[in-house]
C-alpha positions, 0 to 999 in steps of 0.5 A, a space after each residue: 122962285 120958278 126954278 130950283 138952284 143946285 150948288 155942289 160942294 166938293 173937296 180937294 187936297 185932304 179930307 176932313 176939311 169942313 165940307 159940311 160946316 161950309 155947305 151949312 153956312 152957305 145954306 144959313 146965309 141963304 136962309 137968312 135972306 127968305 130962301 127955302 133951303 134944303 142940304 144933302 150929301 151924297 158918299 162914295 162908300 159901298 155902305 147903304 148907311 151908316 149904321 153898321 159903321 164903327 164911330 172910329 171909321 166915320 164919327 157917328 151915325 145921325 138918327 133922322 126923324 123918319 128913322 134913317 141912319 145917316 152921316 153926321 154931316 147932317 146933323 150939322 145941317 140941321 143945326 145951323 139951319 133948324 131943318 128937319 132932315 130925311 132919308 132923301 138928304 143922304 145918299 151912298 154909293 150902296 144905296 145907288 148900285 142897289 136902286 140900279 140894281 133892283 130896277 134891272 131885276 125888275 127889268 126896267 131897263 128892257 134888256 139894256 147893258 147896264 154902265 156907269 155912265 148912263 145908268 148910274 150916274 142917270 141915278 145919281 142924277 135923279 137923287 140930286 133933284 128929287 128934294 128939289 122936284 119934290 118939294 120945289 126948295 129954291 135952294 138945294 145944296 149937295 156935298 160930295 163926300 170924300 176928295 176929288 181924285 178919289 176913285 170912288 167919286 168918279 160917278 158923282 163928278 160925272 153926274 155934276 158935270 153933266 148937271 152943270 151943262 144942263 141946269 146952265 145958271 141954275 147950278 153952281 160947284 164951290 170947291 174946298 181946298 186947303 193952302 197949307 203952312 211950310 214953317 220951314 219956309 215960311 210960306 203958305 203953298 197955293 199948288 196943292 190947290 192948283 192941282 185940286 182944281 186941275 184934277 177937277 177940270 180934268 173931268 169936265 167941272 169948272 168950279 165957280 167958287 173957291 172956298 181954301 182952308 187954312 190956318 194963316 192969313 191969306 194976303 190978297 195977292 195970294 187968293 188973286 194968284 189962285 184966282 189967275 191960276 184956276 180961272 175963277 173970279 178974284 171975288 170968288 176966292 174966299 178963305 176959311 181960317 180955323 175958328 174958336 167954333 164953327 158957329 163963327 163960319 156963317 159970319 166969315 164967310 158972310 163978310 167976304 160976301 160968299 152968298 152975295 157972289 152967289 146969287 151973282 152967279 146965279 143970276 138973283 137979286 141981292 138985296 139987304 145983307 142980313 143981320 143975323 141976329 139971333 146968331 150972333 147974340 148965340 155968338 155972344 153969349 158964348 164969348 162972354 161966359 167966361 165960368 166953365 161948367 165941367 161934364 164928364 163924359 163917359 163912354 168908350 170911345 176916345 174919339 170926339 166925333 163919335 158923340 158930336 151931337 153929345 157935345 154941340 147939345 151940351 156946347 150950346 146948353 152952356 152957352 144959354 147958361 151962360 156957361 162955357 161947356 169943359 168936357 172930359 172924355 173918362 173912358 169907360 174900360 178904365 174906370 174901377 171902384 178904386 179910381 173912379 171918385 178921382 175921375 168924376 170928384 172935380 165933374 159938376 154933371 156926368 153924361 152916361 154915353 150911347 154905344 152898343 156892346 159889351 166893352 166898357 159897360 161895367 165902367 158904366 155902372 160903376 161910374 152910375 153908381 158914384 153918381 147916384 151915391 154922391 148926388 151928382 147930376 147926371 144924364 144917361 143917353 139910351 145905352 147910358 139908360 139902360 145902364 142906369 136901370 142894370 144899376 139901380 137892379 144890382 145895387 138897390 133892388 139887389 139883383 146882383 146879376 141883373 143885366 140886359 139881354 144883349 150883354 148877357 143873353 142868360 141873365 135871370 133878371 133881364 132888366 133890359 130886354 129885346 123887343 118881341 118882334 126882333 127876336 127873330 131878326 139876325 140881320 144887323 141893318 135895320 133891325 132898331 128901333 129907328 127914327 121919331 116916336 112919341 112920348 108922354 111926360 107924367 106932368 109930376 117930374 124934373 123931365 116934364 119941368 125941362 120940356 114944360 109939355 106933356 107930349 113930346 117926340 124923340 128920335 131913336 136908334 136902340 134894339 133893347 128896351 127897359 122890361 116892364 115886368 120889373 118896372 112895378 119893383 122899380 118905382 117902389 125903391 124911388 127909380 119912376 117910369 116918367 116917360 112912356 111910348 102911348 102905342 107901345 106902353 115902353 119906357 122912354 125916361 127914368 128919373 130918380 126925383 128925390 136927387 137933384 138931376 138923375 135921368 135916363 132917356 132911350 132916345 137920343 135928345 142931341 139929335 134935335 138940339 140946334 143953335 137957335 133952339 138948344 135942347 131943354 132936357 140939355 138946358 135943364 141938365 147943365 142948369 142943375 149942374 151949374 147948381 151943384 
């Protein structure tokens, strides 16, 4: 296409409605039907990222390639679309104020007063088609975080109305909504969406499609009369009903026509509908697997969203097993040598969870141990790493104080260290190991039967490394380095071959786990406990 589309995704009524899973399934439609497409989403918090947030304020933190911390929404994007996603898709009220900010040290506005509007939002503006102007999508979909009427969003609105004005057809605002349930009454109530949409016109937007959450039916005169009410088209009322997956989103939105509405508003050809089929033979695998395979995940946060990637990677490792994916949250700070064979006897595979800290952690070893002890399969996810190579150090090398550097900063066997360049780095942002690196694979191991490649390049987000003077000792007693960054000679895997599946990653293979190309280290991972 000549020209770049922008459509905007805001929210209205609560948040947490599905803005992402909706911006994700726009933009799988469209890409099933040739476009180039590309999703970013812009939030209204002072933050510059994520990255120093607790899972428990905003789920957790996604890793992209070129190392930026980044909503989990954009891990979502990349699943459905099988997209690599950068800095540029994610974009914050902190990083907006200091870009502004920074040019005015600079003195790039001449001595201008700077505001809100022109100058913040001309920032807003720019972020907005960057994507597009730089690698010329014809698509570019922008969810705003956050809910309209929220003081923080004011900026963003501002800049999608002056968008709206000067792009014509070329944009479009979707706007999320939810029709909630009176059980009392029995009845569905359509005036929260209402004054959603009042409160946006209110700042000069008229949204061109109405997208309303619920959990009931809505009868065909109920959307007509939101339709009549916030002057949009009867066809441009379309219902998103909770699902058993999100997966099933793409394929409800694409029988109300949703993409079909909107290459009408945007003035494109139609076309063929697209049949989706790789999507919904995924679809149907994971209907049909009817055995469960049990995971334990244990970690210390009884929060979902804080190991999303976690669970879609392992979700979809089932499904291409043919297996549906039962998973157990096991709290780390709960778990003692006395309860721990009740908490993980019934697990066919134990995930060893990221984090960072000390809270927690000597659950951790004490559910490694088990795990090693009792041959069950298990995966150790960077943190879950490090804790796998402090245990196999206390209780088979017999360094009974054997720690990393950033629970113990005196232990004598510091197994885990800190990297020789952070030592000096106090600040908390940006101080990690960050973003893609390579590794290669020693072509003798369970790692390299999973990727069947001996290079490979996973994605980071750790400050503490396995400490090579100890990596000899290691190898000796049956823990093998099978992974090793060529630049830097760190170790990126651990296994120990001679148990049926007992491996530790620094990376953060989940990140890269998507729909259509589920992760092989997942695959291989649920294949053997299935095996069990």
């Amino acid at each position: 296409m000549a020209e770049t589309k922008y459509i905007f995704v805001t929210g209205g009524v609560a948040s947490s409605l599905g803005k992402g899973i909706i911006s994700s399934s726009i933009g799988k439609l469209l890409q099933a039907r040739g476009y180039s497409v590309t999703i970013q989403k812009f939030d209204p918090y002072i933050n510059i990222d994520p990255g120093t947030l607790n899972p428990y304020e905003h789920g957790e933190c996604y890793v992209t390639v070129d190392g930026h911390e980044a909503d989990l929404d954009l891990g979502h994007y990349e699943r459905f679309l099988g997209i690599q996603t950068t800095k540029a898709n994610n974009i914050t009220t902190g990083r907006i104020y200091k870009s502004v900010i920074d040019k005015e040290r600079r003195g790039d506005y001449l001595g201008k007063t700077i505001q809100i509007i022109p100058h913040i939002t001309d920032e807003i503006k720019r972020n907005v088609k960057l994507l597009g102007n730089k690698y010329k999508f014809d698509f570019v979909i922008t969810e705003i975080g956050g809910t309209v009427g929220d003081i923080e969003s004011l900026p963003y609105l501002e800049s999608i109305r002056q968008l709206k004005w000067e792009l014509g057809k070329n944009a479009l605002c979707v706007h999320l909504t939810y029709v909630p349930y009176l059980a009392a009454a029995g009845e569905l109530k359509t005036k929260p969406t209402q004054h959603s949409v009042k409160e946006l016109q209110s700042v000069g937007i008229q949204p061109d499609i109405l997208v309303l959450r619920t959990e009931h039916e809505l009868s065909m005169g109920l959307r007509k009369k939101v339709a009549l009410f916030c002057n949009v088209d009867d066809n441009a009322v379309i219902q998103s009903m909770d699902m058993p997956t999100i997966y099933e989103v793409p394929l409800r939105m694409q029988e109300q026509k949703l993409d079909v509405t909107i290459l009408e508003k945007m003035g494109l050809p139609v076309g063929e509908t697209p049949t989706l089929g790789p999507w919904r033979d995924f679809l149907n695998r994971r209907h049909n697997a009817t055995e469960k395979v049990r995971i334990g995940l244990v970690g210390k946060y009884d929060l979902q969203d804080a190991y999303k990637s976690i669970l879609e990677a392992l979700s979809q490792a089932a499904t291409y097993n043919d297996r549906k994916a039962d998973i157990h949250f096991i709290n780390s700070e709960n778990l003692t040598d006395d309860n721990i064979e009740e908490h993980l006897k019934d697990m066919d595979g134990v995930i060893i969870c990221p984090g960072f800290g000390q809270r927690g952690i000597e659950g951790k070893f004490v559910a490694i141990k088990y795990c090693r002890t009792h041959n069950v399969p298990t995966f150790g996810i960077c943190l879950g790493m490090q804790c796998i190579a402090i245990e196999f150090a206390r209780n088979v090398l017999g360094y009974a104080d054997a720690n990393s550097r950033e629970m113990d900063e005196k232990t004598p066997h510091n197994v885990i260290d800190i990297m020789e360049e952070q030592k000096s780095i106090t600040n908390m942002g940006g101080t990690m190991r960050l973003g893609a690196y390579e590794c290669v694979i020693d072509p003798n191991s369970k790692t390299y039967e999973a990727y069947q490649s001996e290079h490979i390049q996973e994605r980071h987000r750790h400050r503490y490394e396995f400490n090579n003077n100890y990596k000899e000792e290691f190898e000796k007693a049956g823990m093998k380095c099978v992974g090793i960054n060529p630049e830097s000679d760190l170790v990126e895997i651990v296994e120990i071959p001679t148990l049926k599946w007992f491996i530790g990653t620094q990376f953060h293979p989940e990140y890269s786990s998507t729909v259509l190309k589920p992760h092989p280290l997942f695959l291989s991972f649920i294949k053997a406990a299935i095996s069990k």
